[in-house]
N, C-alpha and C positions, 0 to 999 in steps of 0.2 A: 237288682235281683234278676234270676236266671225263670226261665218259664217254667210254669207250676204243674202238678199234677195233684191229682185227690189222694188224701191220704190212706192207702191202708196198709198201716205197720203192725209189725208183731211188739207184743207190750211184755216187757219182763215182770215174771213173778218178784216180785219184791219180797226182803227181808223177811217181813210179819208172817209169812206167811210158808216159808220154808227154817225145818226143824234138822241141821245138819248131824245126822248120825253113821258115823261114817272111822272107823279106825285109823285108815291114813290121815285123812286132814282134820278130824279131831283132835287130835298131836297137838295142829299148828294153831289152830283156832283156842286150844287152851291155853298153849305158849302165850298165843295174844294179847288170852285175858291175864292170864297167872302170872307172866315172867314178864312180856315184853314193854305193856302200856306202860305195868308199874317203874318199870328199866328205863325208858321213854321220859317218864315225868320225872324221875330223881336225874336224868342225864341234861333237859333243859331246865332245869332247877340248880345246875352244876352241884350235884352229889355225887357223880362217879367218879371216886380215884382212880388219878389215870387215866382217866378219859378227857377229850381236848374242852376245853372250856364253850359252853352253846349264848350262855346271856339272855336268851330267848324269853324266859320269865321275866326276869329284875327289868329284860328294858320294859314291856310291858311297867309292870310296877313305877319302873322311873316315869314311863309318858302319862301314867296315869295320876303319878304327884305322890305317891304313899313312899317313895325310896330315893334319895341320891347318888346321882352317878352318870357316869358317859354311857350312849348307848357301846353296845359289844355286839362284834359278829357282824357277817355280810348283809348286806341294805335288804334282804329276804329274810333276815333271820327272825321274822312273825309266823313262817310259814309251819316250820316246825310245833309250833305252838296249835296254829291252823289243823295240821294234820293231826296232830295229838288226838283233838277232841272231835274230829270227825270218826277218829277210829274208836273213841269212846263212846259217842253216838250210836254207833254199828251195835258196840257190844251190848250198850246197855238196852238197843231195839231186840238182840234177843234175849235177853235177862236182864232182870232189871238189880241194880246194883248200887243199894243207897250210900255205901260208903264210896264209890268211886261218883256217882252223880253229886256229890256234896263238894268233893277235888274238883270237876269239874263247872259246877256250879259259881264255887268262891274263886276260879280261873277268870269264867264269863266276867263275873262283877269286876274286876281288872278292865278284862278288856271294855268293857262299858265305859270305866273311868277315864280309860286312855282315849276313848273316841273326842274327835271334835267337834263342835256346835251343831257346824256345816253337817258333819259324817264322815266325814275324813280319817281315816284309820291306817296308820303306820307312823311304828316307833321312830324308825331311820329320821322321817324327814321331822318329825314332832319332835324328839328330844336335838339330832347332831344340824339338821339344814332347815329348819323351818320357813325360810324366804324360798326354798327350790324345788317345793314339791310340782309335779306333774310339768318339770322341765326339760327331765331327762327320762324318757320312756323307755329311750332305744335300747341302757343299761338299767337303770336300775330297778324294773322290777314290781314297780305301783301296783299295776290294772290285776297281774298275776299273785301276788299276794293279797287283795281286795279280792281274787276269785277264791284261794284257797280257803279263805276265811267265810266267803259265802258258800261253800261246800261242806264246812262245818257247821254252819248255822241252819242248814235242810235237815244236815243230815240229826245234829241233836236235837230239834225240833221235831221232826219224827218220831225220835225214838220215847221223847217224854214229853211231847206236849205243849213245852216248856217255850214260850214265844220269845225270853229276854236275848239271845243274841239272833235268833230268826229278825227280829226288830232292827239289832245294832245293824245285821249284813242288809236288810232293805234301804238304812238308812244311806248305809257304805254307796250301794247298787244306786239310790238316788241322787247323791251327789255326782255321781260320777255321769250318770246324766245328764245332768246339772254342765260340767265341764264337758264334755267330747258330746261333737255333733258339728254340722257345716255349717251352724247360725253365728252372727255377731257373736264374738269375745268366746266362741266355743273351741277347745281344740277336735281340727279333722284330723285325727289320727289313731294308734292304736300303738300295744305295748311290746315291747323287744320281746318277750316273751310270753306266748299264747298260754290261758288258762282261763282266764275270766270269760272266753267266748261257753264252756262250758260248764262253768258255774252258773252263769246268767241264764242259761235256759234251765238248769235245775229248780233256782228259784222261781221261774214262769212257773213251771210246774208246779210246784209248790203254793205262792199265792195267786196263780190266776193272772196277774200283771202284765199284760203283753206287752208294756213298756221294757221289760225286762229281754222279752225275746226277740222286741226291736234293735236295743242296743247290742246284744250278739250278733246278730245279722248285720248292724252296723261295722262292726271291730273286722267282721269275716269280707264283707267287701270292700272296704278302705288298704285291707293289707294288700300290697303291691301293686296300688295304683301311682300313675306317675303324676307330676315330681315326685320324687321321692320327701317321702313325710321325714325320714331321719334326718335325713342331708339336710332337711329346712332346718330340721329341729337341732343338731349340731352350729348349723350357719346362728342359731338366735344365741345361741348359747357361749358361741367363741368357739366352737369345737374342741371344747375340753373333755376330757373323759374321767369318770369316775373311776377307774381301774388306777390310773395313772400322773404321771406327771407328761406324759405325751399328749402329743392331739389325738384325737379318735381318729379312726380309718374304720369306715362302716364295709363292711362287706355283708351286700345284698343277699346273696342267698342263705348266710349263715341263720339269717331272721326270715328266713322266706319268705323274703318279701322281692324277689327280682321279675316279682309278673302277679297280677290278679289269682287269687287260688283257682278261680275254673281255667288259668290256661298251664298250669303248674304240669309237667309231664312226668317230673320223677322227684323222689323225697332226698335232699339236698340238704344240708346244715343242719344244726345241731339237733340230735334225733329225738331226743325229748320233747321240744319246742314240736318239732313236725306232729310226731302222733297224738299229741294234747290239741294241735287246731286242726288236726282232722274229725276227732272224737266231737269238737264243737262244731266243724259243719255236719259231722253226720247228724247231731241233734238239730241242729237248723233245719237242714233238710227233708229230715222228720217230721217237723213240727209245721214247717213252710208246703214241703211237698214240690219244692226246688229242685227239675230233674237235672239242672244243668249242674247244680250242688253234688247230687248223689253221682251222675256221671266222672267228677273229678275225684270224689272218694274213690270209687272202684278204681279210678286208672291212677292212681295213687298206691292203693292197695295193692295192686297186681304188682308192680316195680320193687314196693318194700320186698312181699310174701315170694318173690320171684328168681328177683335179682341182687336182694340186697339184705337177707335177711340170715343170722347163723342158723344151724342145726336145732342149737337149745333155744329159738325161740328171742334170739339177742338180735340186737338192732345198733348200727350206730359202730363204725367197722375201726376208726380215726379219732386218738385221743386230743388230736388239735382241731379246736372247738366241741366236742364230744359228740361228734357229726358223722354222719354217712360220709362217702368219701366216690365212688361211682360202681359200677353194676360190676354186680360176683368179684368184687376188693373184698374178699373178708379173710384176713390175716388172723390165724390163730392166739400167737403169743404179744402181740400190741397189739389185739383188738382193744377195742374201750365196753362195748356192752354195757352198758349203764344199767342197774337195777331198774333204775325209774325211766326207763327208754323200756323195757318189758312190762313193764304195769301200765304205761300209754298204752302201748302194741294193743293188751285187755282192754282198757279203756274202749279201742277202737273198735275191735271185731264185735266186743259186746253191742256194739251201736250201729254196728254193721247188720249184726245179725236181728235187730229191731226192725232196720232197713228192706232185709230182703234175710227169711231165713236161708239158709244156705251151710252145708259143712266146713266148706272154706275155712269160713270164719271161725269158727269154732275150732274148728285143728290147730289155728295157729293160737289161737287162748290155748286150747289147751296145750300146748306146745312149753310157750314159754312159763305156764303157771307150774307145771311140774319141773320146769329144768332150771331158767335163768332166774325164776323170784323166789322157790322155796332154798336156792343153795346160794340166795345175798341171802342169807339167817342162818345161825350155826343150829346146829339141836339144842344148844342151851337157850338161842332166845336174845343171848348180849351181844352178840359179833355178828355184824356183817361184813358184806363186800359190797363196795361202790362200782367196782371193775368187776366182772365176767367176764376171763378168759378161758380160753379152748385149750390153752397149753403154757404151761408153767415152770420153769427153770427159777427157783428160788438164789440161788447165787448173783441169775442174771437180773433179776430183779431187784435185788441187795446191791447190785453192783455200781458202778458209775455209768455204764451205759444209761443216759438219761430217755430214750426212745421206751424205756421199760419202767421207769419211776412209779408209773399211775398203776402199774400191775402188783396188787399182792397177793405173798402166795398163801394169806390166812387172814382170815377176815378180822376185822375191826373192832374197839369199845364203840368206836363213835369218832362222829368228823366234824370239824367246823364247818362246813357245808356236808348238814344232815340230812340232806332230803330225800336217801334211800329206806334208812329204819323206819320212819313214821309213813313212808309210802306204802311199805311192804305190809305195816299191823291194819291201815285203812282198807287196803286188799283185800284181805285174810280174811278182817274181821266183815266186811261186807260178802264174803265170797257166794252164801245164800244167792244175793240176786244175781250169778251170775250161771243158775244151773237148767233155768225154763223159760219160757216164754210162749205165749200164746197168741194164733192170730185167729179169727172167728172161730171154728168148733174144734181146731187144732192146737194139741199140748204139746209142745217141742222139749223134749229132753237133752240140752246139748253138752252137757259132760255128766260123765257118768260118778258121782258124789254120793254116797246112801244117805235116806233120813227120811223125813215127811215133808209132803207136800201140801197145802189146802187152799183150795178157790174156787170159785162160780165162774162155769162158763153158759151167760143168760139167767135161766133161774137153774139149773143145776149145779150142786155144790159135790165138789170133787178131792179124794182125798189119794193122793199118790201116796205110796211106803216103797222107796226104793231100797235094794239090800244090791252092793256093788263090792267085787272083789280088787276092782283097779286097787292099781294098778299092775297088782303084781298077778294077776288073772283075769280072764277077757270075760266074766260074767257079770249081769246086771239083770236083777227080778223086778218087776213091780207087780205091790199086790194094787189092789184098786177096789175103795168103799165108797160106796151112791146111797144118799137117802131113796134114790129111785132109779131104777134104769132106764139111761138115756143114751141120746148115740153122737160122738165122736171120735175123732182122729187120734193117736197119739206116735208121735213122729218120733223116730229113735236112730241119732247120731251113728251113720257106718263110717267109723272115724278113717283114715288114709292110711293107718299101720297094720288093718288087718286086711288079710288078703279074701276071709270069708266070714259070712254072718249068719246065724239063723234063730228064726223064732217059733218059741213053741206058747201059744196063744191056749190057757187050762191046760196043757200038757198036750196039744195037738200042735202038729206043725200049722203055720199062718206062713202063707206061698209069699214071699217078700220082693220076689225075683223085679215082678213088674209092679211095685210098689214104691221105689227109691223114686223121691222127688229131689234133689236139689241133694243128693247125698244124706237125707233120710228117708228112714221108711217105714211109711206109714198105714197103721192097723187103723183102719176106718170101719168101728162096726157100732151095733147096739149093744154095751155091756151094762150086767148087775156089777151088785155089790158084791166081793170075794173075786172078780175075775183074776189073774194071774198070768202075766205076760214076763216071759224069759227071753233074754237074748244072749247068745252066745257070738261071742266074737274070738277067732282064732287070732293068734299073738303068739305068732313066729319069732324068733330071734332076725332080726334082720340085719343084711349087710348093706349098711347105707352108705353111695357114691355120690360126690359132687358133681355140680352140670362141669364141661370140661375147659368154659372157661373160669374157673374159679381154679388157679394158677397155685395156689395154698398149698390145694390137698391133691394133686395128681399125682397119682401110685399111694394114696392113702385109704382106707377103709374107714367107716364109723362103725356102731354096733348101737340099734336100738331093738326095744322089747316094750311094746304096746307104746305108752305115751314119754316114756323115759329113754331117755340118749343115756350111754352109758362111758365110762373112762376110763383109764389105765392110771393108777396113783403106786407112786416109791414105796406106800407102807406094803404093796402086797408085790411086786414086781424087781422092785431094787432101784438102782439109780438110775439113770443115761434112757429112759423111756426111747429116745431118738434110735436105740438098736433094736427095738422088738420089730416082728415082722410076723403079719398074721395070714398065712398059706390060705387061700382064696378053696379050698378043700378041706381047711383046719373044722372036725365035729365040735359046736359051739354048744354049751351044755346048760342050763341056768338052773339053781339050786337056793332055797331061801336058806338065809344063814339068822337066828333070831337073836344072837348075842351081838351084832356086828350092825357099829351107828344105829341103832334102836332098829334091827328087824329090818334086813334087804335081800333083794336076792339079786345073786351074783352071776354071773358068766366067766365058767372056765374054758381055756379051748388050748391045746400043743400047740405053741406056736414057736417060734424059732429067735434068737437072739445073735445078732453079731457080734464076731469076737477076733480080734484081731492078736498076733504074735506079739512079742516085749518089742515097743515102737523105738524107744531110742528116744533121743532128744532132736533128731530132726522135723521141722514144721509139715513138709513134702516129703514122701519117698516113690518112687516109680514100682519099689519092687516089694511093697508090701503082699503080704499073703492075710484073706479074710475068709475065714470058717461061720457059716452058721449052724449055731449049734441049738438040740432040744430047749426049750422052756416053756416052762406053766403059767399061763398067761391068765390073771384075773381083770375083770372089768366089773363097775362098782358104775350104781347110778351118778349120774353129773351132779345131781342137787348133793349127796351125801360127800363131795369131795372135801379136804382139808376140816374134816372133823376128828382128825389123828396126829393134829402136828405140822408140823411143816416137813416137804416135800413135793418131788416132781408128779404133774399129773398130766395127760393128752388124752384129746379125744379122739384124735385120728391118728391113727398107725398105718405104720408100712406094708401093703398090702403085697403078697406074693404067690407069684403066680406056679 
């Protein structure tokens, strides 16, 4: 352990306590409830025609003795099952919902069945390897399905009360103590894939157990000590690999594990794995008050949010291993951007901003929440995307070119490796706690969502009513009701897309100038009940440039408008996207359209189109002639794209001067 400091963190408003009312992400949080959990449950139940087969229930079923049969689906395939019912958990913490707690309920008693003596929970090794459990870490996946299943069992434990799988995941949590640790017959090591480091301190939370928050802090400093834990654990094993009929070939950074996490300098291999063991030391570091911990998040952070991170909010540049790849590599049409590589990213800054409030963090939540996690979901709720790309050539991605296979240009029923749908409903439906937080007499508002708020800060009990027009308008009211008048702070997000803000405090201005702390700004007064605080934030169309080593987009443009990146899609533009060209002079116009993808508002601007004379059948000519010529250039937000079909889309155009 790194040297300590005294804790004092900002604490998130949790769920109970925030009432999302709100016209944009109402949509999605209905979807949630209404379309997706239920689409969710019939798709690992295999109900979906046409959709690839999950197994995810029956093995359960099978390891718990009620069904015959071989286990189905990859050595993780618990996990979806895991996420399922945490995102039921969410739902049912804000309404309660006897018929879906009943599906969820007769789930639990499953998995109760399939548990072992011990605690031991997973199908994989229970029904197809029973003699091989906890011998291959490096692949397949134990400790991180043991976490997802303990983030299910906080989270419906919360929401109902209800102890029986809160019980199965401590027992899970206890064995697993039990096996890993530096004592006789214990394994010192930790799992290919980080999760369980922040499940285990959810549950500290939760019951108290600082057994719990030991073993995270154990998993967080073992990883990339030398010998190498893998290499042992392949040498005991034969070096066989589960993927394969070949030996395994470990490569160190793909598991970051090529150095201790405080001396890690940039996020390296596969990007999911990175920002799920960051998210658990920023809980450790929290909870420990470990500055040498919180110091390697930040410079962690800086390198993602800096040098390595897309436009919309997408992480993870390199579809081999689903991995960063090195600083400003971010290639538009073979990016990889994994759904669940953006909902880590959340993960992270949310725990960031516990850490140390700060806008930073929050910009880039909000970032990716509106661009790269709300457009993996189609507006119906059944289709996602695994891949988030920047730019889309459907042919080429139908095509043989295999550098382009992982890219589609219209999202999905569903995948044998499902781990974006149930990431995205766990999200959504927990999105509540990701709007406040508070550290001594300060309320931090850090995205602007409408709805109610309610809490005690000391013996004052405080009730926010935010009314917000994001995104498609830079305005956000709060009213504010006190049993009594008391005095605090309330800290209001100057997100990085607007270029000016202001507050009128009961209809007076409130001087904010020398008020910004850390990129908020904060109204520190004595208020009643009825007070009324407006912010106005200006929300330019903007013309966004990459730094100039990002090789990609030179002589390219983006276009955003407040927290939304926007794009260029075939349904409104035509085909060959690769010849528009938008005049660095072009008036950029934005206009809400309410029949178009459920209500967007659009950006037109004259832009220009190249056009070349009849080519001939030559590959080369020297003596071609190219005319640009007028066209009416639409741009549509990034989340709403391929909600019309298949077709080409980009987010960076040809910029002219």
């Amino acid at each position: 352990m790194g040297q300590t400091v005294s804790k004092d963190n900002a604490k998130p408003v949790s769920l109970k306590q925030v009432k999302i009312k709100d016209d944009f992400w109402n949509y999605y949080i209905n979807l949630v409830r209404d379309v997706v959990v239920p689409y969710q449950w019939d798709a690992i139940n295999d109900r979906v025609e046409g959709a690839e087969r999950s197994g995810a229930v029956s093995n359960f079923k099978i390891a718990a003795g009620l069904e015959k049969g071989d286990f189905y689906g990859f050595v993780f395939q618990d996990t979806d099952v895991a996420k399922w019912l945490e995102a039921v958990g969410y739902l049912l913490e804000m309404k309660r919902d006897e018929a879906l707690e009943q599906v969820a309920d007769e789930m639990i008693d499953i998995i109760g069945k399939a548990q072992q003596p011990d605690g031991y929970l997973n199908t994989f090794y229970t029904i197809k390897e029973p003699g091989n459990k906890w011998t291959n870490l490096t692949e397949c996946h134990e400790l991180y399905s043991a976490g997802h299943m303990i983030e299910a069992g906080v989270a419906y434990y919360k929401a109902t009360g209800k102890r029986k799988l809160l019980d199965i995941v401590c027992r899970i949590a206890d064995d697993i103590a039990v096996v890993f640790g530096d004592g006789p017959d214990q394994i010192a090591g930790y799992d290919g894939h980080q999760e369980i480091e922040l499940a285990l301190v959810k549950l500290y939370e939760t019951t108290g157990n600082r057994k719990y928050l030991e073993l995270s802090s154990y998993f967080i400093d073992k990883r990339g000590q030398q010998p190498s834990f893998f290499e042992a654990e392949a040498d005991r094993r034969g070096r066989t690999t589960h993927w394969s009929n070949n030996k395994i070939h470990i490569d160190p950074e793909y598991f970051q594990a090529h150095l201790p996490v405080r001396e890690q300098e940039a996020a390296v291999g596969h990007a999911v794995r990175v920002v799920y063991m960051l998210a658990g030391m920023a809980d450790v570091a929290r909870e420990t008050g470990d500055e040498t911990l919180i110091e390697a998040c930040r410079r962690l952070w800086d390198n993602i949010a800096s040098k390595q991170m897309y436009i919309t909010g997408g992480i993870g540049s390199m579809a081999h291993g689903e991995a960063f790849s090195f600083d400003y590599d971010l290639p538009n049409d073979t990016v990889y951007s994994e759904t669940c590589a953006s909902i880590g990213l959340i993960f992270f800054a949310h725990r960031m901003l516990q850490l140390e409030p700060n806008s930073r963090y929050a910009d880039v939540m909000e970032r990716a929440l509106f661009n790269t996690v709300i457009a993996g979901m189609s507006r119906d709720g059944r289709h996602f995307f695994y891949v988030n790309p920047l730019e889309v050539t459907p042919d080429v991605c139908d095509g043989k070119n295999k550098n382009y296979n992982h890219v589609k240009p219209v999202r999905q029923e569903w995948f044998g490796c499902a781990c974006c749908p149930p990431n995205i409903a766990r999200l959504l439906a927990s999105l509540g706690e990701y709007l406040y937080s508070t550290k001594g007499n300060t309320i931090y508002s850090h995205l602007y969502i409408g709805g109610e708020m309610e809490l005690a800060l000391g013996d004052t009990k405080i009730k926010l009513n935010q009314q917000s027009s994001m995104p498609w308008e830079g305005t956000a009211r709060y009213e504010v009701t006190l049993e009594q008048p008391a005095s605090f702070a309330l800290a209001l997000r100057i997100p990085d897309w607007s270029s000016h803000a202001s507050v009128l405090v009961n209809g007076e201005i409130y001087p904010i100038a020398n008020q910004i702390v850390d990129g908020y700004a904060r109204i520190d007064r004595h208020w009643t009940s009825g007070d009324v605080v407006e912010l106005s934030l200006e929300m330019p169309i903007q013309r966004v440039r990459s730094h100039p080593l990002v090789k990609q987009n030179a002589g390219k443009v983006a276009l955003q408008r407040g927290p939304l990146v926007y794009c260029v899609e075939e349904a409104d533009n035509g085909p060959q996207l690769e010849k528009l060209h938008l005049p660095q002079q072009a008036k950029l116009e934005a206009s809400y359209e309410e029949n178009l993808i459920g209500g967007i508002q659009v950006i037109k601007a004259e832009g220009l189109k190249l056009q070349f004379e009849q080519w001939g059948s030559q590959l080369y000519r020297s003596n071609a002639d190219a005319d640009l010529e007028p066209a009416s250039l639409t741009f549509i937000p990034y989340y709403a794209w391929a909600n019309r079909g298949k077709g080409e889309m980009a987010v960076w155009v040809k910029e002219r001067l």
